[in-house]
ROZAKOL-653618 format. One record per residue: residue in one letter; x, y, z of N, C-alpha, C in turn; residue number from 1. Coordinates in Angstrom, 1 decimal. Atoms other than C-alpha are relative to their C-alpha. Layout:
% residues N
SITE residuo    n.x    n.y    n.z   ca.x   ca.y   ca.z    c.x    c.y    c.z num
SITE       A      X      Y      Z      X      Y      Z      X      Y      Z NUM
...
***
This chain:
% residues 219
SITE residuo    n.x    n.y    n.z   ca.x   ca.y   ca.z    c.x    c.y    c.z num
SITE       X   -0.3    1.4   -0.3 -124.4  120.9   -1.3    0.2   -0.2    1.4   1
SITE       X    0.0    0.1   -1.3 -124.8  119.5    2.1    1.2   -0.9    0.6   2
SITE       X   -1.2    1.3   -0.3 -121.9  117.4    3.7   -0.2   -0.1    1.6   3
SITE       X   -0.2    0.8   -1.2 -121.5  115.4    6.8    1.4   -0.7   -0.4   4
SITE       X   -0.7    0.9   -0.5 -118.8  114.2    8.3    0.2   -0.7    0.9   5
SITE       X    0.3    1.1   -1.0 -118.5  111.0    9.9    1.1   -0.7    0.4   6
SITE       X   -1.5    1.2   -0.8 -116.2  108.7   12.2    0.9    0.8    0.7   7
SITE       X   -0.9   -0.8   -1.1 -115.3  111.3   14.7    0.0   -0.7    1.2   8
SITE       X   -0.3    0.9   -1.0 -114.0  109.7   17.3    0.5    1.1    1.9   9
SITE       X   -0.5   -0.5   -1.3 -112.3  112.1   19.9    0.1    1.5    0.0  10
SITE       X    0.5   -1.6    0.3 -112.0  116.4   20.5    1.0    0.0   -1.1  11
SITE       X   -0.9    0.0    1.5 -108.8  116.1   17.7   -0.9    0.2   -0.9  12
SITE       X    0.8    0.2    1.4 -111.3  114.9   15.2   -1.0    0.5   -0.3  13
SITE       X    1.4   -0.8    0.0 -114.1  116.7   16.0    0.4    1.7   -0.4  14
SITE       X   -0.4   -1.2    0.6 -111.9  119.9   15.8    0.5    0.0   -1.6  15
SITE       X   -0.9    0.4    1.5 -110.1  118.8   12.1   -1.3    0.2   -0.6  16
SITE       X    0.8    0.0    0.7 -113.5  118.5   11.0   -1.4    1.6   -0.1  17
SITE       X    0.6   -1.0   -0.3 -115.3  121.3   12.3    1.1    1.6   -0.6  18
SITE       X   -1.1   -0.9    1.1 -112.6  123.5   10.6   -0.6    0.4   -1.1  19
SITE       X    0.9    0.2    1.5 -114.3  122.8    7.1   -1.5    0.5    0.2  20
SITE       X    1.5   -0.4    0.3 -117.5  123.8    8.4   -0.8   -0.5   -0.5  21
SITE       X    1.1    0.6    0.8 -119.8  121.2    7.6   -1.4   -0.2    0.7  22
SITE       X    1.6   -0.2   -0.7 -123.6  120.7    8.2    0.3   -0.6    1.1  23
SITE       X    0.0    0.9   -0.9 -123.1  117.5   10.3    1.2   -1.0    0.0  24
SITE       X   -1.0    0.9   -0.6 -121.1  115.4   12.1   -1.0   -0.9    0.2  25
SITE       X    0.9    1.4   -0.3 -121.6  111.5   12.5    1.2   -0.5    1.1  26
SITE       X   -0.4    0.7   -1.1 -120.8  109.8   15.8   -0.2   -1.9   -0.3  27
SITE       X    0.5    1.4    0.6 -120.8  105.8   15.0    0.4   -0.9    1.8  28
SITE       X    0.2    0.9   -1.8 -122.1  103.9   18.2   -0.7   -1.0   -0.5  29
SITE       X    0.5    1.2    0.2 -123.1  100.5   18.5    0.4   -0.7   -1.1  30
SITE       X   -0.5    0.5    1.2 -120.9   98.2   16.4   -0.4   -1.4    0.2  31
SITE       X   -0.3    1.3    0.1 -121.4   94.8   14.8    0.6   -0.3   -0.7  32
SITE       X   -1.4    0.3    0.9 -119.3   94.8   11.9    1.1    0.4    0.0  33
SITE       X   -1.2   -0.7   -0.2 -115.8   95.5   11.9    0.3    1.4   -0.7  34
SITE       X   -0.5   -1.4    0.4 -114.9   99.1   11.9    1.0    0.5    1.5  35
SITE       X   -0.8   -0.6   -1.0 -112.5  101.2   14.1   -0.3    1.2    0.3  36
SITE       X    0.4   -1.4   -0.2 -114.2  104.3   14.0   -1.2    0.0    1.1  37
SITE       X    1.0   -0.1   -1.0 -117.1  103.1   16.9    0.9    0.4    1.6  38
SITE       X   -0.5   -0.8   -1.6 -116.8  105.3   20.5   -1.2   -0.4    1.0  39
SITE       X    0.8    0.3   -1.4 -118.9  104.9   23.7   -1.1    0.9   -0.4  40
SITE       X    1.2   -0.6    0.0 -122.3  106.3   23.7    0.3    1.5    0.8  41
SITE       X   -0.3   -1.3   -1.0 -121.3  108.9   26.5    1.4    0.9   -0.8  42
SITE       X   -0.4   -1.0    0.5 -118.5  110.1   24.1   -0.5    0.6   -0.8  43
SITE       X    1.1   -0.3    0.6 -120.8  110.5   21.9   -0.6    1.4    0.2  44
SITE       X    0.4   -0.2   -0.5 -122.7  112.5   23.6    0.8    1.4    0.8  45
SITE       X   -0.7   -0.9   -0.3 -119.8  114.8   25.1   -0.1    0.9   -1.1  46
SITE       X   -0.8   -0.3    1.0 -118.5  115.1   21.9   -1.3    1.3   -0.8  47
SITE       X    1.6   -0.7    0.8 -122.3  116.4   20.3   -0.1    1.3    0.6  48
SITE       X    0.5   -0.9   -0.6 -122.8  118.6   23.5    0.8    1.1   -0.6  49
SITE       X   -1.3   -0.9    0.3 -119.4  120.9   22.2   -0.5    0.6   -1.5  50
SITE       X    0.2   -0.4    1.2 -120.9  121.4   18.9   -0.7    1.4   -0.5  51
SITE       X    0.3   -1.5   -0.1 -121.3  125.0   17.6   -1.7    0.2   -0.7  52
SITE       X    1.1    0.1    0.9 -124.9  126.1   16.1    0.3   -0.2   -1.3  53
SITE       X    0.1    0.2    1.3 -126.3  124.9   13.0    1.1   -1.1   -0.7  54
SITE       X   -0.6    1.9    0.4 -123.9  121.6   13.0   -0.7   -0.9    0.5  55
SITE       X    0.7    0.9   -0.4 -125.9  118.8   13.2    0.4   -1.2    0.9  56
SITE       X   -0.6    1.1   -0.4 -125.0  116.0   15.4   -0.8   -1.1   -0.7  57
SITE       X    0.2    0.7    0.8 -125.5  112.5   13.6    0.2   -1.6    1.1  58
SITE       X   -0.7    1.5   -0.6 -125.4  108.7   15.7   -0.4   -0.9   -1.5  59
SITE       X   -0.5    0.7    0.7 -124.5  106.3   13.6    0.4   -1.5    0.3  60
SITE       X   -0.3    1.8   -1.0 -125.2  102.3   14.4   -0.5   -0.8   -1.1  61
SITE       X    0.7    1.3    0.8 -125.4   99.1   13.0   -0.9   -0.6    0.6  62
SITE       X    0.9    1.4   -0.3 -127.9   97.5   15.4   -1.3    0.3   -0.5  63
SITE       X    1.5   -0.3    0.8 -131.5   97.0   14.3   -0.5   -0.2    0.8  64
SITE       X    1.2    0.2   -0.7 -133.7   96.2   17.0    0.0    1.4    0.2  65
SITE       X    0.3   -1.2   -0.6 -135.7   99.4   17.8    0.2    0.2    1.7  66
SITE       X   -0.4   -0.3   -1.5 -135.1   99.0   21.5    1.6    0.3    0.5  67
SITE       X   -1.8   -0.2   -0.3 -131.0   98.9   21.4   -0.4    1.1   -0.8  68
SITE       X   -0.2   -1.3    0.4 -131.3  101.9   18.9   -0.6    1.5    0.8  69
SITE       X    0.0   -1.4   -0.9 -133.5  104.0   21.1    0.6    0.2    1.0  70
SITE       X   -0.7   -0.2   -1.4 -131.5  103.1   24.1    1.2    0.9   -0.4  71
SITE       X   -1.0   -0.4    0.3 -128.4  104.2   22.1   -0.1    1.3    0.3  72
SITE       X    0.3   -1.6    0.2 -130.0  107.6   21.4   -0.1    1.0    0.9  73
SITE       X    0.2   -0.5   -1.1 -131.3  108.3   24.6    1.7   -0.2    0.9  74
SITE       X   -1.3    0.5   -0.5 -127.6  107.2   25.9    0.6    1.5   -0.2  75
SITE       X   -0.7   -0.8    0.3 -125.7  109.4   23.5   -0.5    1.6   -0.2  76
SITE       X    0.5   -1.3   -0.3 -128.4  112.3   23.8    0.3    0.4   -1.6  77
SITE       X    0.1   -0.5    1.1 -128.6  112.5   19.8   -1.3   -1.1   -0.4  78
SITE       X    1.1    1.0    0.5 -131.6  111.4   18.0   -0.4    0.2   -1.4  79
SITE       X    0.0    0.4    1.2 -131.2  112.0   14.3    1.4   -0.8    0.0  80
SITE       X   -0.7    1.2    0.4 -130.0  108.6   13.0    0.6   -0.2   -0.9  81
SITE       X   -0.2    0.5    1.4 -128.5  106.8   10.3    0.3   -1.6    0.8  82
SITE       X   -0.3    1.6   -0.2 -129.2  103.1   10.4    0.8   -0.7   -1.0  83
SITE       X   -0.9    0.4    0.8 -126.4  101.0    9.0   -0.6   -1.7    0.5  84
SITE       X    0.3    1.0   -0.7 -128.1   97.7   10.9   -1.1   -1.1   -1.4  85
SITE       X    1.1    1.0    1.2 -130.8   95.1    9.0   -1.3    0.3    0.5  86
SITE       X    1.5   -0.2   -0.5 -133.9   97.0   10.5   -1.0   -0.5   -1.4  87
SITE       X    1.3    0.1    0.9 -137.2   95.7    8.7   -0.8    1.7    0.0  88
SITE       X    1.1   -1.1    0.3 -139.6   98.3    7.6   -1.1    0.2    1.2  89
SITE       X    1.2    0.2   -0.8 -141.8   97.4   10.3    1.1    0.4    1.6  90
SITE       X   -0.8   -0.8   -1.2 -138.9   98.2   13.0    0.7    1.4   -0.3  91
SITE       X   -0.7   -1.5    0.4 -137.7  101.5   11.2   -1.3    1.1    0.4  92
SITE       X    1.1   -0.3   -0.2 -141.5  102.2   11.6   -0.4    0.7    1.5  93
SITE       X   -0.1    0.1   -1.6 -141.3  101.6   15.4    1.0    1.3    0.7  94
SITE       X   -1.4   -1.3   -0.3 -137.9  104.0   15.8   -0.8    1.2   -0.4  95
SITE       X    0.9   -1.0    0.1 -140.0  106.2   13.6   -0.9    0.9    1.2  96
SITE       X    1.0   -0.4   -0.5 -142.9  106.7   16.1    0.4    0.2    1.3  97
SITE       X   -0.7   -0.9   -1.5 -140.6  107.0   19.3    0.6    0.6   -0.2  98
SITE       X   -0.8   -1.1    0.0 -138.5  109.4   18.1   -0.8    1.6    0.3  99
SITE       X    0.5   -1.5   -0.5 -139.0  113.3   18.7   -0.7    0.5   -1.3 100
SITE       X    1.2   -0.2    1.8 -141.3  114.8   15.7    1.6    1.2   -0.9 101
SITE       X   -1.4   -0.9    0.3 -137.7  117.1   15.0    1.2   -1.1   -0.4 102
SITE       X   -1.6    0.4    0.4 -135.4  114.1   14.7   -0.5   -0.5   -1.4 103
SITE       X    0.1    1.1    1.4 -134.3  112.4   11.3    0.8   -1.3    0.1 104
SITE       X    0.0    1.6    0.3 -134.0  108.9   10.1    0.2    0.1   -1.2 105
SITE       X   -0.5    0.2    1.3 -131.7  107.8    7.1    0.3   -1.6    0.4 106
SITE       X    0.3    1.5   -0.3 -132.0  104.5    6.5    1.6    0.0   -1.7 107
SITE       X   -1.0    1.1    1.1 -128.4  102.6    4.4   -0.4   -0.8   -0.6 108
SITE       X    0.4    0.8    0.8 -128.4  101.1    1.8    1.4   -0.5   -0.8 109
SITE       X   -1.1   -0.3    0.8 -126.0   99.6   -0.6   -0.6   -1.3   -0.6 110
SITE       X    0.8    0.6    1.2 -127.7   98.5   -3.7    0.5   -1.1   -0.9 111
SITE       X   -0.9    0.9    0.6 -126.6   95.4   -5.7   -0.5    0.3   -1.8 112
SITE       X   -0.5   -0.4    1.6 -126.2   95.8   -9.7   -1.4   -0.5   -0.3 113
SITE       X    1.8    0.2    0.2 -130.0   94.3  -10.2   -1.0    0.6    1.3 114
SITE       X    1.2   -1.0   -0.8 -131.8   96.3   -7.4   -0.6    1.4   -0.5 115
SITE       X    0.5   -0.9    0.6 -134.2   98.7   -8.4   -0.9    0.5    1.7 116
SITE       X    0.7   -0.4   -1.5 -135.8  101.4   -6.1   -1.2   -0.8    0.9 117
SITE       X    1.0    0.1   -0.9 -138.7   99.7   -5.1    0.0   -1.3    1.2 118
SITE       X   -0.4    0.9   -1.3 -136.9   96.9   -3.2    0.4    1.0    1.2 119
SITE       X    0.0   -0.5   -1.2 -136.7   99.7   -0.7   -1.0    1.2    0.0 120
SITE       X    0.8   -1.2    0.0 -139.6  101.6   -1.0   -1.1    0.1    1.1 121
SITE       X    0.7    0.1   -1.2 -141.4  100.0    2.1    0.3    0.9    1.5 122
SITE       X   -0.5   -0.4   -0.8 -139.1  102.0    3.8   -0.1    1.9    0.0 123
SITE       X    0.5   -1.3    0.1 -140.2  105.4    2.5   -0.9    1.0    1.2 124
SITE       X    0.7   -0.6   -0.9 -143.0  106.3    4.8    0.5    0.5    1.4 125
SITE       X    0.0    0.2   -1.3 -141.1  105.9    8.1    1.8    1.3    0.2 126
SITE       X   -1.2   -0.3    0.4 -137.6  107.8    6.9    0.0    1.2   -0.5 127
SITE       X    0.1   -0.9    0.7 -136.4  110.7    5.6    0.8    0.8   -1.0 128
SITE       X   -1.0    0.3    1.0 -133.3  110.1    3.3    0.3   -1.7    0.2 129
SITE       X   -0.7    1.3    0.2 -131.7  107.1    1.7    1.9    0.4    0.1 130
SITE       X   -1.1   -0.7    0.3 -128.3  107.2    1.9    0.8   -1.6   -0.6 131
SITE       X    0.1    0.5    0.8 -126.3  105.0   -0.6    1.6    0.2    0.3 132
SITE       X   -1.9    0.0   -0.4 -122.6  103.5    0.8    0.4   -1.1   -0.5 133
SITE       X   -0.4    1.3    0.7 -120.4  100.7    0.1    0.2   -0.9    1.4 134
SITE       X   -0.4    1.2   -1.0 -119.7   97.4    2.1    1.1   -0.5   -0.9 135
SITE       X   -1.2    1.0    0.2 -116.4   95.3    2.2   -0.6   -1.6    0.1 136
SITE       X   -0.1    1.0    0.5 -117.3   91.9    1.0    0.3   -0.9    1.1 137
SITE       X   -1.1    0.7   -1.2 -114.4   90.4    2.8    0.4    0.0    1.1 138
SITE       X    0.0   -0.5   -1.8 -114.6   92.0    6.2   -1.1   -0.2    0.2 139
SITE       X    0.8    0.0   -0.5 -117.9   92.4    6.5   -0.2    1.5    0.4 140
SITE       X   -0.2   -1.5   -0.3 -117.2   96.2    7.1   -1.1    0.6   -0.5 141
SITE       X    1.0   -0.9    0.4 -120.5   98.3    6.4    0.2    1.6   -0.1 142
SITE       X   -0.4   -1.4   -0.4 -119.7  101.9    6.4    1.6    0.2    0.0 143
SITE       X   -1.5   -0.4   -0.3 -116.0  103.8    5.9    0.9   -0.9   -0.4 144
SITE       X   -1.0    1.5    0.6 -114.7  100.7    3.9    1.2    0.8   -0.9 145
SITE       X   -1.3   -0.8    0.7 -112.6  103.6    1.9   -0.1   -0.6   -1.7 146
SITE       X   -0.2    0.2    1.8 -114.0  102.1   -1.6   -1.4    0.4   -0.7 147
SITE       X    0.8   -1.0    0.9 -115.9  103.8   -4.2   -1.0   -1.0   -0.5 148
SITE       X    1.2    1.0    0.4 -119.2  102.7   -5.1   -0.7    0.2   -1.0 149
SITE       X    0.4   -0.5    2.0 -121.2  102.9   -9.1   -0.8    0.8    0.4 150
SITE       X    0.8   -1.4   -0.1 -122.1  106.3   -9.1   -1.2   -0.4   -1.2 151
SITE       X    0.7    0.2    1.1 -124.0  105.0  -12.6   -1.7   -0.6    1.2 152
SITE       X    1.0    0.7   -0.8 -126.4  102.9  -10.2   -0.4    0.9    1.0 153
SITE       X    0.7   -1.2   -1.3 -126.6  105.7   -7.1   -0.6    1.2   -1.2 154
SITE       X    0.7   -1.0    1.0 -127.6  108.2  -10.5   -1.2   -0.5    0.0 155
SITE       X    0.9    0.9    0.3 -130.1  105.6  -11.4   -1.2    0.3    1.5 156
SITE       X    0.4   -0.1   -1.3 -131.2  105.4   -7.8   -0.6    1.5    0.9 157
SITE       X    0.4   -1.4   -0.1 -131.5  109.4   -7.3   -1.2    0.2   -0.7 158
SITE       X    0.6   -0.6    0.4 -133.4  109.7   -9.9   -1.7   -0.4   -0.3 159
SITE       X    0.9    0.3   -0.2 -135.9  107.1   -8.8   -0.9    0.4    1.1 160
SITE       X    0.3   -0.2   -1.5 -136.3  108.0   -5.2   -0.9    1.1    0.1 161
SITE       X    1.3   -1.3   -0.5 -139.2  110.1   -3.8    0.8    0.9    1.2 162
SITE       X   -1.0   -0.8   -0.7 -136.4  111.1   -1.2    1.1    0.6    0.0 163
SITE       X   -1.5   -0.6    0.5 -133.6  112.8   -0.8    1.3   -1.2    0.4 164
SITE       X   -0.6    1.2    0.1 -130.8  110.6   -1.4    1.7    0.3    0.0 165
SITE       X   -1.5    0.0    0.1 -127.0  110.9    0.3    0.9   -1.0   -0.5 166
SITE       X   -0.9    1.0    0.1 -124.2  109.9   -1.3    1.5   -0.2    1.2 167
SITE       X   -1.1    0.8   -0.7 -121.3  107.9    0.6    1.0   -1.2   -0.8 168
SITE       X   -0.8    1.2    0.5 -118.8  105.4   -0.1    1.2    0.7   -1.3 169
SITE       X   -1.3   -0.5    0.8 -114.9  106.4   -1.2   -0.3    1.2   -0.6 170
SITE       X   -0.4   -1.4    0.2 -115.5  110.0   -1.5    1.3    0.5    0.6 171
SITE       X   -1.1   -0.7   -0.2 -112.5  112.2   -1.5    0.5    1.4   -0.1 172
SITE       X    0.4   -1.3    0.9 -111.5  115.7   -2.2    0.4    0.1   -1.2 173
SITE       X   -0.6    0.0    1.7 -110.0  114.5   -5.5   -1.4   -0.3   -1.0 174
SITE       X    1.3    0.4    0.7 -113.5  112.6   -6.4   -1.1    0.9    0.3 175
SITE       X    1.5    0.2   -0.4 -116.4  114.1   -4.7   -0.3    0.9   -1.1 176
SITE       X   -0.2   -0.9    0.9 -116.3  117.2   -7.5   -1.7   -0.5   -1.2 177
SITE       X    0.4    0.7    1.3 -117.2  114.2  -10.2   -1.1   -0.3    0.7 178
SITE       X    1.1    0.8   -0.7 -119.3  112.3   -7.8   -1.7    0.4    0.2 179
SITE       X    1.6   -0.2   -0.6 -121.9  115.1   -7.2   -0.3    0.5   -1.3 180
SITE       X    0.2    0.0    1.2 -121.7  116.0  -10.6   -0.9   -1.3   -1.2 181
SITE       X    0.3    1.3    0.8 -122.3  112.2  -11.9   -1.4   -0.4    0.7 182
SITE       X    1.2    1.2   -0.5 -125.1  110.7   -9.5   -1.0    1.8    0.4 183
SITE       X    1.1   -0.8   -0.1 -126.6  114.7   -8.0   -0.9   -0.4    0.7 184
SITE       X    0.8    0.7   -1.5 -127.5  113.6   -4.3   -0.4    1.5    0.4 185
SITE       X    0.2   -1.1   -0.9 -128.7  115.8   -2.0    0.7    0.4    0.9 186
SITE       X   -1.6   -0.2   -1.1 -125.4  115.4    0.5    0.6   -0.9   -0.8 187
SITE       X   -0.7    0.6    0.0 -122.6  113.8    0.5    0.6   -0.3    1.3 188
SITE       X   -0.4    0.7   -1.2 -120.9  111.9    3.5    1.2   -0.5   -0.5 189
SITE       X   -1.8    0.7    0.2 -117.1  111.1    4.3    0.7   -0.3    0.9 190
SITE       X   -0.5    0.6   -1.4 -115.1  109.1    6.3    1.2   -0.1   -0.4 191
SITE       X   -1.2    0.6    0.1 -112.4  107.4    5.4    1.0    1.0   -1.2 192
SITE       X   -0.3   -1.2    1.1 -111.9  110.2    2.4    0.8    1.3    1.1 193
SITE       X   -0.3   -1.3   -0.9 -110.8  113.1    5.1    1.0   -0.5    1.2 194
SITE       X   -0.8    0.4   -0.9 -108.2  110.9    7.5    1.3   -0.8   -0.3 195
SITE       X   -1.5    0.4    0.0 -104.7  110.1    7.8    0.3   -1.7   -0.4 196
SITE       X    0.2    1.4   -0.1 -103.7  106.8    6.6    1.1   -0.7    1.0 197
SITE       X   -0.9    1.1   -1.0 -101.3  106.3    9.2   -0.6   -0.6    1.3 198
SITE       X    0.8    0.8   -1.2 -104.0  106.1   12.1   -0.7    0.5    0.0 199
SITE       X    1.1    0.0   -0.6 -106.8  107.2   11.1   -0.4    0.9    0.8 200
SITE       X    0.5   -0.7   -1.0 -107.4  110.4   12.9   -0.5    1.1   -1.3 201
SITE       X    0.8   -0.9    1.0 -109.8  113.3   10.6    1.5    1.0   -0.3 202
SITE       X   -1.2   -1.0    0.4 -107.0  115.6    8.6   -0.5    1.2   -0.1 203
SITE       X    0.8   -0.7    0.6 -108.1  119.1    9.0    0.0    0.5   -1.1 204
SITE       X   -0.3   -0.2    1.4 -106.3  119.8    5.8   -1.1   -0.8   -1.0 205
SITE       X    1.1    0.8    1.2 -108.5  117.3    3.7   -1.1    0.1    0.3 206
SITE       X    1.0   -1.2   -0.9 -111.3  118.5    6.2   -0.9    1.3   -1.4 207
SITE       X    0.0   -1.8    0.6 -111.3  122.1    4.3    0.0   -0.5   -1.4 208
SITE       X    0.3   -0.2    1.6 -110.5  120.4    0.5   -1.0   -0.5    0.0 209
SITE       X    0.9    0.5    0.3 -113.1  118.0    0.9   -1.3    1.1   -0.2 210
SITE       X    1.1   -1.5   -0.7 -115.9  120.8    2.1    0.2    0.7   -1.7 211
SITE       X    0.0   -0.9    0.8 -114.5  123.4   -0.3    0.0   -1.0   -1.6 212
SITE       X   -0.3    0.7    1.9 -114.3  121.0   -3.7   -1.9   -0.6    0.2 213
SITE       X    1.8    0.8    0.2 -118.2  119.7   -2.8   -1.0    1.6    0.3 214
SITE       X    0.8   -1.1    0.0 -119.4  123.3   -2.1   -0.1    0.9   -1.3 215
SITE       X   -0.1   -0.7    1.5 -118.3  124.4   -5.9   -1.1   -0.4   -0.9 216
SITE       X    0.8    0.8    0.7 -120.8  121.8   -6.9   -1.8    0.0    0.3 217
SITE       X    1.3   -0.7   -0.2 -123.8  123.5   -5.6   -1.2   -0.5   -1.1 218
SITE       X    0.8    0.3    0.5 -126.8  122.1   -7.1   -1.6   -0.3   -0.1 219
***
């Protein structure tokens, strides 16, 4: 089982997390919706250079025009994505064909209780995972909202997809066990699951359970 961890913000969190040993780390640059986990492009970019072999670095933005996303990339000097933004099919297309033929493209999603795969299947060709999180309603928060999303529906969604398909949204190391058990993604991704609730900095303690309780689940 693959894991990324996301919403590293500073060397603290990059160390707590890199503890656990996971594939990839997610840097989250370029914000429009409210979150507290977005850093500067150039930390970004520090933060990436420091990374040991065979961790992935990860940017992580909500904007959608393909010109703010490659600027980001080229900025933070990372260029597998995950778009959290409202790109069309026809601008994921565009990011697609200027990127490096080595980077990857995961295109967010977060499915409503009547969507079926093929409302996102325009997005197939240009991409190379779905990944499948929750949004806050009431904020407006996309990403790291810290609540659990219908694994029944991301199952549903796995087992439509022609891609490989991460799960996200309110994993934990008490849940993810069930989570990759119930839906049977290809990763898993965690944010708000692995940090302190008093401010928010990566715990490397929950670091290590998370990791070790999603690696039992091997699949």
């Amino acid at each position: 089982m693959r894991i990324k961890i996301c919403g590293i913000r500073n060397d603290s969190d990059l160390k707590a997390a890199l503890s656990a040993s996971p594939d990839a780390v997610g840097f989250l640059v370029g914000q429009v919706h409210p979150s507290p986990d977005f850093i500067l492009a150039c930390t970004a970019r520090r933060l990436a250079k420091s990374l040991p072999p065979f961790v992935q670095p990860w940017l992580v933005t909500h904007l959608s025009t393909p010109e703010e996303i490659l600027d980001l990339a080229d900025a933070a000097a990372i260029h597998n994505i995950q778009l959290h933004g409202e790109s069309t099919p026809e601008e994921v297309s565009r990011i697609r064909d200027a990127l490096p033929p080595c980077a990857r493209l995961v295109r967010a999603i977060h499915p409503e209780p009547q969507d079926a795969f093929y409302k996102y299947a325009e997005f197939v060709p240009f991409i190379d995972a779905f990944l499948i999180d929750t949004l806050n309603p009431k904020t407006g928060q996309v990403g790291g909202t810290g609540l659990t999303g219908n694994w029944s529906r991301a199952a549903r969604f796995v087992q439509e997809s022609p891609l490989p398909v991460i799960l996200a949204g309110g994993l934990t190391p008490a849940n993810v066990a069930r989570a990759i058990e119930r839906v049977r993604p290809y990763a898993v991704d965690v944010n708000t699951g692995v940090k302190t609730s008093s401010d928010r900095t990566e715990s490397a303690a929950l670091c290590r359970a998370f990791v070790k309780a999603a690696r039992m689940m091997d699949i």
